[in-house]
C-alpha positions in Angstrom: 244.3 29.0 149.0 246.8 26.4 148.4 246.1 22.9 149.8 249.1 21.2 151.6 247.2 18.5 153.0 248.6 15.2 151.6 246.1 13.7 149.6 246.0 9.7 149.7 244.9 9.6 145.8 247.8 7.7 144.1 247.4 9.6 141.7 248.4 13.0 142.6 251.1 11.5 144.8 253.1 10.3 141.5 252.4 13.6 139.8 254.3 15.4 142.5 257.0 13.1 142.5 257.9 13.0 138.4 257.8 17.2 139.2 260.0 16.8 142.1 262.0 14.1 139.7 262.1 16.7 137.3 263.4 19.5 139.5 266.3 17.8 140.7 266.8 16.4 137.2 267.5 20.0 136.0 269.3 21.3 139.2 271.4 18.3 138.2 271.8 18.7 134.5 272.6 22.3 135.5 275.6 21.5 138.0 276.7 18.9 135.6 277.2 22.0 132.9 278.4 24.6 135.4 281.0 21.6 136.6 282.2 21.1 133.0 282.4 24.4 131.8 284.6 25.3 135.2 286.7 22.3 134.8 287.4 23.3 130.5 288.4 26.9 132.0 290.7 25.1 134.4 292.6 23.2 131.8 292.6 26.2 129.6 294.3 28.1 132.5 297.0 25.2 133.6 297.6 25.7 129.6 299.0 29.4 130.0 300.8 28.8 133.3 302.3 26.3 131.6 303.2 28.0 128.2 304.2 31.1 130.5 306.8 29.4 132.5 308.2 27.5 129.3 308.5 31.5 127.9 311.0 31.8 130.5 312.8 29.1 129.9 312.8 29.5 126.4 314.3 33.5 126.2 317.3 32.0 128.8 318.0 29.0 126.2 318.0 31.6 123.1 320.4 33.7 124.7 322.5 30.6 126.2 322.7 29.1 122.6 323.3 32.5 121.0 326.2 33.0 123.5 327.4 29.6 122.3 327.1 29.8 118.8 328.8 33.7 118.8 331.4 33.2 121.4 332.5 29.9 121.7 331.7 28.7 118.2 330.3 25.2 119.4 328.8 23.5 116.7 325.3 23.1 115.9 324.4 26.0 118.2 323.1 27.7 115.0 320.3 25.1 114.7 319.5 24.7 118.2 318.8 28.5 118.2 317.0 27.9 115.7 315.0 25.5 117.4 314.3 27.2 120.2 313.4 30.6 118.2 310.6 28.8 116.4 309.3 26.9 119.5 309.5 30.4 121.4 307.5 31.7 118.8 304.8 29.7 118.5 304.2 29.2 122.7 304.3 33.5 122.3 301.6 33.2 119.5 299.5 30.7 122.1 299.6 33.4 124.8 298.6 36.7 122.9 295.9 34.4 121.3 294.7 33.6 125.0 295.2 36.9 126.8 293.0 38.6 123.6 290.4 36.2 124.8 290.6 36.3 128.3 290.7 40.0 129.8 292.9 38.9 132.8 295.2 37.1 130.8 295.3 40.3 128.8 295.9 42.1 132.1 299.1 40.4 132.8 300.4 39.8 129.8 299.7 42.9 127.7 300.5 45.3 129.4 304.1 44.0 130.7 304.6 43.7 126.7 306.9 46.8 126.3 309.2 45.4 129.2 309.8 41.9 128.0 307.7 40.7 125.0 309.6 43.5 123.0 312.7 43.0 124.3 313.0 39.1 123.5 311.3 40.1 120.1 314.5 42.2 119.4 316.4 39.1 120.3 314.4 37.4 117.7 315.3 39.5 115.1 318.9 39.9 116.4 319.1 35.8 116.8 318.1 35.3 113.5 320.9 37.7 112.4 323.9 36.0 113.7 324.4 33.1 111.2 324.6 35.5 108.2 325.9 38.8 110.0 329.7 39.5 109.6 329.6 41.5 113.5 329.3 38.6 115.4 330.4 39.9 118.5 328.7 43.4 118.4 325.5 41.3 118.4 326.2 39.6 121.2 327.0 42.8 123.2 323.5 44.1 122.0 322.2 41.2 123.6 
């Protein structure tokens, strides 16, 4: 059977404290991982909220400046549509990229793709249009 009488050897006594060292070395080593890898995923996450709001803001500035630029004729419209195409593009890329790697992500973003993803995609192509097209103002009603 298995002694737990405390032995007086000095000996033994340091033995079982370096293992009980070592065991709480390794639950700590262990938390210290679990504790980094949570807090990476948590920056990673505040990432997409925050790309995901800036989407919004984004399609309401691209229609905004493509009003402008059709309608009113304001100057330099055409380039801040511009703008705000190519940074709308590149936060979109950001978010596929993270909602193919995380599956939730993918749950709330990939599936709603047909409802607004699409949609501000056609306004891509139709915003990209409007400097060279000669129906200024049927383009704006598609939008």
């Amino acid at each position: 059977m298995l002694n737990l009488r405390v032995s007086q050897d000095p000996k033994t006594l340091w033995v079982r404290y370096g293992i009980a060292l070592a065991i709480i070395f390794a639950f700590l080593g262990a938390s210290h991982m679990i504790e980094s890898q949570a807090i990476e995923k948590a920056k990673q996450d505040a990432q997409v909220i925050n790309l995901s709001g800036k989407q919004r803001m984004l399609s309401q500035r691209i229609i905004l400046h493509a009003q402008d630029m059709v309608t009113y004729n304001i100057p330099g419209s055409a380039e801040l549509l511009s703008e705000s195409l190519d940074e709308f593009e590149s936060a979109h890329l950001n978010l596929m990229q993270d909602a193919a790697r995380e599956e939730s992500l993918g749950w709330l973003y990939l599936p709603r793709a047909p409802s607004t993803d699409e949609m501000v995609l056609y306004f891509f192509f139709l915003a990209r249009a409007l400097p060279s097209s000669e129906f200024r103002s049927a383009l704006l009603a598609e939008l």
